[in-house]
C-alpha positions as CSV (number, residue, x, y, z in Angstrom):
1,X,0.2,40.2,-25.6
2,X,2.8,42.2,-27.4
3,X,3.6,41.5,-31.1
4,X,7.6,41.6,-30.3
5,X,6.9,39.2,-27.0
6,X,4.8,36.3,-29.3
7,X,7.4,36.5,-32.0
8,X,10.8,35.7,-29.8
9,X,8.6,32.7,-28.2
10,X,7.7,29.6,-29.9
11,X,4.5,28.9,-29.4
12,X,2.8,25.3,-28.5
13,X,1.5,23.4,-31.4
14,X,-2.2,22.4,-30.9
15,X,-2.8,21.1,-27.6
16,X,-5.3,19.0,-28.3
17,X,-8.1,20.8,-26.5
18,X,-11.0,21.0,-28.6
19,X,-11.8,24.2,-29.9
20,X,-15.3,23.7,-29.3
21,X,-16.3,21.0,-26.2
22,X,-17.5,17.6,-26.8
23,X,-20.8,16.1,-25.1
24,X,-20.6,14.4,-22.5
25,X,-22.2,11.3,-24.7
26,X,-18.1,11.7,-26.9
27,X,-16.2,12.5,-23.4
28,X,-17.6,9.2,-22.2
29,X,-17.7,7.3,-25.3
30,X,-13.5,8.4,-25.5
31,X,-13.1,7.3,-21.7
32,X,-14.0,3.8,-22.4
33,X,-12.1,3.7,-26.0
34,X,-8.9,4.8,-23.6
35,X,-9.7,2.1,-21.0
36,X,-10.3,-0.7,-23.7
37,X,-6.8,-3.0,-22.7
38,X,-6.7,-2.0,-19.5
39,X,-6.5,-5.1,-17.3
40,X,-10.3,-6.4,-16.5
41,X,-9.5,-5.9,-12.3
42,X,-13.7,-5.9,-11.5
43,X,-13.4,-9.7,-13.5
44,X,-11.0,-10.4,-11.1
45,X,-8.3,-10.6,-13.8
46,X,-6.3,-8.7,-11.3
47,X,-3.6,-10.5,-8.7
48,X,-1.8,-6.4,-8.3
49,X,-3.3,-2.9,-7.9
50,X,-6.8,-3.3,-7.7
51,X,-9.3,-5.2,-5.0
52,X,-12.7,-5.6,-5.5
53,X,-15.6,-7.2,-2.7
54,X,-17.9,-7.3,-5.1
55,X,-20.1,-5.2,-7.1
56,X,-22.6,-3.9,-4.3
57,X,-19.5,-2.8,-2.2
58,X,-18.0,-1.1,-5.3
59,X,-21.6,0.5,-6.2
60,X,-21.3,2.0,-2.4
61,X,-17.9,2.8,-2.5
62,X,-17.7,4.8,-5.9
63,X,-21.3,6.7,-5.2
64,X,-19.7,7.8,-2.1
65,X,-16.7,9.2,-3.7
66,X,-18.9,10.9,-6.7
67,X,-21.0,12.6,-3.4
68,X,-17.8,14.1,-2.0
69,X,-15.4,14.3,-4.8
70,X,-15.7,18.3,-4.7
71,X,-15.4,18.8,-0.7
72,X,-11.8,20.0,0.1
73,X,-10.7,18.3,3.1
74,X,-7.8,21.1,3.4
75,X,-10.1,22.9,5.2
76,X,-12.5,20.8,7.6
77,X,-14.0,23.8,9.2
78,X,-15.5,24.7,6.0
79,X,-16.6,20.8,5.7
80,X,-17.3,19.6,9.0
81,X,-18.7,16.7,7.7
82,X,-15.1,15.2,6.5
83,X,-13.3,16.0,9.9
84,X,-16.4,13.3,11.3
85,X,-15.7,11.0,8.5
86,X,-11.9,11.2,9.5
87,X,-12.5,10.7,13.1
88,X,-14.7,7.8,12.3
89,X,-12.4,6.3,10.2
90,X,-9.6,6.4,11.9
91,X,-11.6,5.1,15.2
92,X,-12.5,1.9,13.4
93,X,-9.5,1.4,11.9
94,X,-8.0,1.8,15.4
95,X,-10.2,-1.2,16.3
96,X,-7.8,-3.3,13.5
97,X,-4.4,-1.9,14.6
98,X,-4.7,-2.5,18.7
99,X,-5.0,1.4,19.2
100,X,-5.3,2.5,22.8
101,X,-7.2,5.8,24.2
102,X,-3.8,7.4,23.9
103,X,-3.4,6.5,20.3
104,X,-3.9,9.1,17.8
105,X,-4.1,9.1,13.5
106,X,-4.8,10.8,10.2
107,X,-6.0,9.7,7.2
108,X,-3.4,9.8,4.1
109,X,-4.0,9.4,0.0
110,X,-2.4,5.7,0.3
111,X,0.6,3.9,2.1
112,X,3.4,5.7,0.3
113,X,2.0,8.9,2.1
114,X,1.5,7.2,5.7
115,X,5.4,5.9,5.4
116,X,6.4,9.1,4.2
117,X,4.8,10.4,7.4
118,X,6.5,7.8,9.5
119,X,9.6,8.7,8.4
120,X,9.6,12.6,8.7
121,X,7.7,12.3,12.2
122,X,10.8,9.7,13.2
123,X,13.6,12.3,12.0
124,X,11.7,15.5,13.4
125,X,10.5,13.8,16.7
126,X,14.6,12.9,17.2
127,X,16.2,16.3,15.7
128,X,13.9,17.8,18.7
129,X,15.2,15.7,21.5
130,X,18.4,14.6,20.3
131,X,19.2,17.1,18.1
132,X,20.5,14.6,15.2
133,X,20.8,15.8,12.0
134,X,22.4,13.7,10.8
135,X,19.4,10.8,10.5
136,X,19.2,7.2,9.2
137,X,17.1,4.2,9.7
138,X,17.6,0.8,9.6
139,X,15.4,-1.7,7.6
140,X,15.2,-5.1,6.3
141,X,15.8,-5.4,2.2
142,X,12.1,-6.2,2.2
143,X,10.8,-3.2,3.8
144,X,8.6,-1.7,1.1
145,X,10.1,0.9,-1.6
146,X,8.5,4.4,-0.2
147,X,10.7,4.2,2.9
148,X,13.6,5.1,0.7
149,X,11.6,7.7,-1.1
150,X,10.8,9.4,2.3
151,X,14.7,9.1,2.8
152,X,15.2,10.5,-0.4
153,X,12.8,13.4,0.4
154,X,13.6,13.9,3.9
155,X,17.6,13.4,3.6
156,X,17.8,10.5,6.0
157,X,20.1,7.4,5.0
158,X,18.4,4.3,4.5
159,X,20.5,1.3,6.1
160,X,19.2,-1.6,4.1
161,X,19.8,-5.3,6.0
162,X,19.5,-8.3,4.1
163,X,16.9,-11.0,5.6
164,X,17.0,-14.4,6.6
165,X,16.7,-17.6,4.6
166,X,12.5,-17.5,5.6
167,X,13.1,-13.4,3.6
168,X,12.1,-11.9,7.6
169,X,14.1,-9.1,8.6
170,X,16.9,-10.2,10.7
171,X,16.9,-8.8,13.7
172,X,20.3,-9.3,15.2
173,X,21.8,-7.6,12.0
174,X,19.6,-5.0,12.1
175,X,20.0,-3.9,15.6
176,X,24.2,-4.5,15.0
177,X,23.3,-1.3,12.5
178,X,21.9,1.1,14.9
179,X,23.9,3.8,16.3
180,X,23.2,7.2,17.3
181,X,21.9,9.1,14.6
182,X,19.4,6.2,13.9
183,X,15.7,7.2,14.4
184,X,13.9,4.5,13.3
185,X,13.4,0.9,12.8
186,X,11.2,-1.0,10.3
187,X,9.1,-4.0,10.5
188,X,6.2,-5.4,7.8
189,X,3.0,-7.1,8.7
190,X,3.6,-8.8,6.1
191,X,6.2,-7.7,3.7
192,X,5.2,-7.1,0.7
193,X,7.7,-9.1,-1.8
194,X,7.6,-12.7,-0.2
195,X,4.4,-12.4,2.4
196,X,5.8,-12.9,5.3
197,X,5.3,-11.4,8.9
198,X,8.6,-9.8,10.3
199,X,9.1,-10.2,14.4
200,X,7.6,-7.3,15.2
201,X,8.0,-7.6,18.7
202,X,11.9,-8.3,18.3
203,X,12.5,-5.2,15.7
204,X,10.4,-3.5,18.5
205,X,12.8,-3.9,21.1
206,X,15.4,-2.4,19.4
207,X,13.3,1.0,19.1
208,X,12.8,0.4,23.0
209,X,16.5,-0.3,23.8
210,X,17.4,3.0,21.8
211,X,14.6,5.0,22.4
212,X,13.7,5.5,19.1
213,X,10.6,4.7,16.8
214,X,9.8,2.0,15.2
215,X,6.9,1.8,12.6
216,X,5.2,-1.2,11.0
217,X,4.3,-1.2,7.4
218,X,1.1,-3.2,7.6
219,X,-0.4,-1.4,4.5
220,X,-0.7,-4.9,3.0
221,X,-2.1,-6.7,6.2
222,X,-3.5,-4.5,9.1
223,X,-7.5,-5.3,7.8
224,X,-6.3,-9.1,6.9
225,X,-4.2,-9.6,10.0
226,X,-7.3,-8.4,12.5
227,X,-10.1,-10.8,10.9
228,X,-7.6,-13.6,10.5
229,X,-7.4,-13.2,14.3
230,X,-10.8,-13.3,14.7
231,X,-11.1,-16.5,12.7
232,X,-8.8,-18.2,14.9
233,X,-5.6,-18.1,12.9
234,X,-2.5,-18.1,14.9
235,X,-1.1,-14.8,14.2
236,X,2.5,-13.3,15.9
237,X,2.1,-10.3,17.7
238,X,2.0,-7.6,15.5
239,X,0.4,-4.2,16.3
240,X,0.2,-1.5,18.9
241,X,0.0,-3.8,21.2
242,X,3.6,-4.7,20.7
243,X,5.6,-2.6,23.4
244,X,8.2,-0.1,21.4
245,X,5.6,0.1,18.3
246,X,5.9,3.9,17.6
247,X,3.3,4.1,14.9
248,X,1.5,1.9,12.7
249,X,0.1,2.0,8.6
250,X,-3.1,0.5,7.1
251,X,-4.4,0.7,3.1
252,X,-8.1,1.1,3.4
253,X,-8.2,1.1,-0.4
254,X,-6.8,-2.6,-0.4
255,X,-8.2,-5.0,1.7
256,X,-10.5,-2.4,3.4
257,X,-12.1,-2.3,-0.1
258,X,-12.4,1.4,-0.2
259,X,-11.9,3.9,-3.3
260,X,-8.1,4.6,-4.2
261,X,-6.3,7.1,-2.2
262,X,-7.4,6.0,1.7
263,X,-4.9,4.6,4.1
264,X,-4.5,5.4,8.2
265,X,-1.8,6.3,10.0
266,X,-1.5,5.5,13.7
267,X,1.0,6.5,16.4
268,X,1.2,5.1,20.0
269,X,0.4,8.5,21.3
270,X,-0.4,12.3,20.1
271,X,3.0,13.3,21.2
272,X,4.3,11.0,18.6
273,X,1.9,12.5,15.9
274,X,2.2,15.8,16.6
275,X,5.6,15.4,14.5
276,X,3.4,14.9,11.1
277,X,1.7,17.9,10.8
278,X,3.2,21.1,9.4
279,X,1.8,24.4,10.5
280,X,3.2,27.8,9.4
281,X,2.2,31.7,8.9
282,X,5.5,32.5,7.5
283,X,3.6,33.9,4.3
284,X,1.1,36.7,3.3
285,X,-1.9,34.3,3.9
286,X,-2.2,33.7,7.0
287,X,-2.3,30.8,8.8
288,X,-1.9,27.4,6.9
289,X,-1.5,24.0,8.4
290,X,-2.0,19.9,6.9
291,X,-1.5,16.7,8.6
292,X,0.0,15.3,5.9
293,X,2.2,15.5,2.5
294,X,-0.6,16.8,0.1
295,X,-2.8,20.4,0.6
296,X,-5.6,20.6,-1.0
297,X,-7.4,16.4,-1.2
298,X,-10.6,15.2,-2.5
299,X,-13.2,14.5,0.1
300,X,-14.1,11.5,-1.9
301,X,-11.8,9.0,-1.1
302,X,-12.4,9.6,2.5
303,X,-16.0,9.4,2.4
304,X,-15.8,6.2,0.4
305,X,-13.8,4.6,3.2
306,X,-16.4,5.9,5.8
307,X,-19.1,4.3,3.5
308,X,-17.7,0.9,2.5
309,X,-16.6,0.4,6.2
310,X,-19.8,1.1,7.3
311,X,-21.5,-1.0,5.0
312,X,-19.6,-4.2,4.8
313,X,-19.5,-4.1,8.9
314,X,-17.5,-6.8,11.1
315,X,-19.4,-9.9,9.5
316,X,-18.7,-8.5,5.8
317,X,-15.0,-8.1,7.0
318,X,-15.0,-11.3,8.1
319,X,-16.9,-13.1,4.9
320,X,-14.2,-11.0,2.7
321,X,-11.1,-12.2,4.5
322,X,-12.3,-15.7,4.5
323,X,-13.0,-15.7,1.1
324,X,-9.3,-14.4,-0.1
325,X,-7.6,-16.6,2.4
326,X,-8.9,-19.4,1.1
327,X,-8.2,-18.2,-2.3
328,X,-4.9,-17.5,-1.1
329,X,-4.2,-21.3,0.4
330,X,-6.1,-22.6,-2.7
331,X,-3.4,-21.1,-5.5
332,X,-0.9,-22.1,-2.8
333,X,-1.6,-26.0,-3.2
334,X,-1.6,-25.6,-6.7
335,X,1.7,-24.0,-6.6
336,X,3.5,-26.0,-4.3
337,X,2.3,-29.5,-6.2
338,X,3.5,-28.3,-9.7
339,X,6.4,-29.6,-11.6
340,X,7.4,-26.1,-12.8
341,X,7.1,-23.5,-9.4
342,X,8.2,-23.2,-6.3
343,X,6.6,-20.7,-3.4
344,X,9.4,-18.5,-1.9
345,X,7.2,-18.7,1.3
346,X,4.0,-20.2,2.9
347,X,1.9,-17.1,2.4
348,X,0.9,-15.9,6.2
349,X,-2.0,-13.9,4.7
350,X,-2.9,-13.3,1.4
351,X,0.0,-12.6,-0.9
352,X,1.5,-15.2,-2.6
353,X,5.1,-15.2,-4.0
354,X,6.2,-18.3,-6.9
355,X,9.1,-18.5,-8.8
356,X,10.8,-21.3,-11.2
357,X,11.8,-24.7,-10.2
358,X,14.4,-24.2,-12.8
359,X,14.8,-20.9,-14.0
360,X,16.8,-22.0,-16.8
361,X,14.0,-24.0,-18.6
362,X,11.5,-21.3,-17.2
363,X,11.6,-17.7,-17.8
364,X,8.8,-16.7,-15.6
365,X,8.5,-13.1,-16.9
366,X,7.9,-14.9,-20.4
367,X,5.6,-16.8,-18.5
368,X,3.6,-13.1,-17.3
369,X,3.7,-11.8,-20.4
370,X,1.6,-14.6,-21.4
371,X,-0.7,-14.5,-18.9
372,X,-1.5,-10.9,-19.9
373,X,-2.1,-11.6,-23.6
374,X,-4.5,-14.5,-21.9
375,X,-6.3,-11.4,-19.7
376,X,-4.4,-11.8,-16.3
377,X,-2.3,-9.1,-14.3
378,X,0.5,-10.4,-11.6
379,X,3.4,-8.9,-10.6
380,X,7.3,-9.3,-11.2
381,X,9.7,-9.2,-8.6
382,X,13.3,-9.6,-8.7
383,X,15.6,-11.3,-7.3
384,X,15.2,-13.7,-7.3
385,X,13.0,-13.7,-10.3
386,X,9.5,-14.2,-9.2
387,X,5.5,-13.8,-9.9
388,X,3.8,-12.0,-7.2
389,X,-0.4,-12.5,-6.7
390,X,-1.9,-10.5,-4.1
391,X,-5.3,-12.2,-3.9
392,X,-8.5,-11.1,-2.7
393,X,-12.1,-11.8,-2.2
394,X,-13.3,-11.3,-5.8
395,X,-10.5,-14.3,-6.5
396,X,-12.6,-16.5,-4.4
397,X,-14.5,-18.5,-7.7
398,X,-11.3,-17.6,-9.7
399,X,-8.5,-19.7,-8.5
400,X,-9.1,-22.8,-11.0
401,X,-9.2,-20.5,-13.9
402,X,-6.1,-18.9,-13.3
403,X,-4.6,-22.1,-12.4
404,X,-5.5,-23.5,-15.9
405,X,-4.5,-20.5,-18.0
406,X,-0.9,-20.5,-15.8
407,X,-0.4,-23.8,-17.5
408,X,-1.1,-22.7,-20.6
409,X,1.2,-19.7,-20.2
410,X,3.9,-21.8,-19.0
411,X,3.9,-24.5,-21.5
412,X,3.8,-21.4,-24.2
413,X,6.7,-19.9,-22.7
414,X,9.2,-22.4,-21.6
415,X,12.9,-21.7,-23.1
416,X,11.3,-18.3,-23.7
417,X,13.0,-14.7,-22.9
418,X,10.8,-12.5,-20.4
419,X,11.5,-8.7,-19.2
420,X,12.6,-7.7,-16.0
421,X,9.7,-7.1,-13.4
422,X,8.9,-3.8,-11.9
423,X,6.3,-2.3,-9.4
424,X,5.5,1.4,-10.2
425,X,6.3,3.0,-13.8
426,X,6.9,6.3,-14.6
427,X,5.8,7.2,-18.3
């Protein structure tokens, strides 16, 4: 580089790279110094982020990523192999969703990604037909945060609609919103903040009435829902199966027990997908199309989903799900007979949502913080002010340990001062 260029630039101080490499025995050795006080989630110290069927699923589930962490699934004639695994996925997660021989998906990095997807297929199926461009959609105030990211990406205005006293979406309000530049309507199987099922069918109607789509976030629930099904739970209707249901999103990496960064997206039909991919030769290189909001993507987490699904099978889905419901109905009792907490809802799968009896002797973010300095993870929500557990199978043998350091945490932090919850950071 010129002399005259380097000295009108300030250059970088040191980066930090290592001027000569490390072995792999100090890269390793650094990794786990880094991931010391990092919640313990394969303990089961985690009620948020992380879910765990044990450690043989894990084993399968992270060799299978390792295998197929290099294969680019941009391109899937140059790996064949990952358009199977896709088309395998997708088929058995089909079998969850009540997808039909005209439904049609695509595997995403996670449920933001599939609700982004939902939204921009929504606004470009009805800027096509209707020529609107002008878009919103209408959604209860539980509907899950990424719907007004994909707004916020794809210009549509989100109508929020406050729910009823049982926190489900309220469906005479929200159809009262609709009017002719809406293009979608939003239901949650279950929502994500209280655990509750939203009536799917009734939301449904709405997209029917209008012609418009409606998708249901069941991220959280689509796995749960299916096996609680099959263990003769009493479930609403909830699924593709539900007349006016446009399209449809499951998280493989949560309850499906997968590697992070695998979640399905299904639509009634192809016409209705065909509005997610993007295909263009408007450039010097040709050709380029993707189904979805990301390019280039790890093979990995797909073939960990094809791996883990394979291996737990229908009888290790339904072991899992009976193991986390329980769980779940377990922390419930204990919840609902205490002095100090109240459940904002009778969880309908496996989320549970608790808050303060009396707020002001309780500070239940005071109470959190303690529970992290005694080794356990659970969300904040507000408002109202509440602790959040999303509890699965590795809970199973966990609940009465949790249960007894939640005591001590809340005798420690009575009359005590707590933060303000959040879901997502940004460092």
């Amino acid at each position: 580089m010129d002399k005259a260029l380097i000295n009108n630039h300030t250059l970088l101080p040191d980066s930090g790279l290592p001027k000569i490499g490390w072995s792999a025995t100090e890269v390793f050795d650094s990794l786990e110094v880094l991931r010391s006080k990092d919640i313990r989630w394969r303990e089961g110290r985690a009620f948020s982020l992380a879910y765990n069927a044990g450690p043989d699923a894990l084993s399968v589930a992270e060799e299978a990523y390792r295998r197929f962490s290099g294969e680019n699934a941009l391109s899937t004639d140059a790996f064949p192999s990952l358009r199977q695994i896709q088309a395998e996925v997708v088929a058995m997660a089909g079998s969850w969703l009540g997808a039909t021989s005209e439904s049609a998906g695509f595997m995403t990095s996670g449920g933001t990604e599939s609700i982004l997807m939902a939204v921009k297929s929504a606004r470009d199926r009805l800027r096509k037909e209707r020529s609107i461009t002008n878009p919103n959609i209408v959604l209860p105030s539980s509907a899950h945060a990424a719907f007004e990211k994909a707004c916020a990406y794809f210009g549509l205005e989100p109508r929020r609609i406050a729910v009823g006293t049982d926190w489900r979406a309220d469906v005479d309000a929200m159809r009262s919103q609709v009017d002719n530049n809406t293009v979608l309507v939003v239901a949650s199987a279950p929502q994500y903040p209280q655990g509750v099922i939203d009536d799917v069918a009734g939301i449904a109607k709405i997209a029917i009435d209008f012609q418009i789509n409606c998708h249901v976030d069941a991220c959280m629930g689509g796995v749960t829902l299916a096996y609680l099904a099959r263990l003769g739970e009493n479930i609403p209707p909830w699924n593709l199966q539900v007349e006016g249901v446009s399209s449809i999103s499951v998280d493989l990496h949560k309850f499906g027990y997968t590697s992070k960064g695998a979640s399905v997206i299904f639509y009634a039909t192809k016409y209705l997908r065909s509005f997610q991919s993007f295909v263009t030769d408007n450039w010097l290189g040709g050709m380029y199309g993707s189904s979805g909001m990301l390019g280039t993507k790890s093979g990995g987490s797909m073939a960990s989903a094809w791996a883990v699904m394979h291996y737990l099978g229908e009888d290790g889905y339904l072991r899992l799900t009976r193991q986390a419901r329980e769980a779940t109905l377990q922390l419930a009792e204990i919840l609902d007979a205490s002095n100090d907490y109240c459940l904002r809802a009778k969880p309908q799968t496996t989320l549970v949502c608790f808050g303060a009896k009396d707020p002001r002797r309780l500070n239940v973010f005071a109470v959190a913080d303690e529970l992290w300095r005694l080794g356990w993870y659970v969300d904040r929500q507000s408002p109202p002010d509440s602790l959040h557990c999303t509890v699965n199978a590795i809970h199973h043998d966990k609940i009465k340990l949790f249960a007894k350091d939640l005591e001590l945490a809340t005798n420690f932090a009575k009359d005590k001062t707590g933060d303000k919850g959040s879901y997502g950071t940004i460092d």
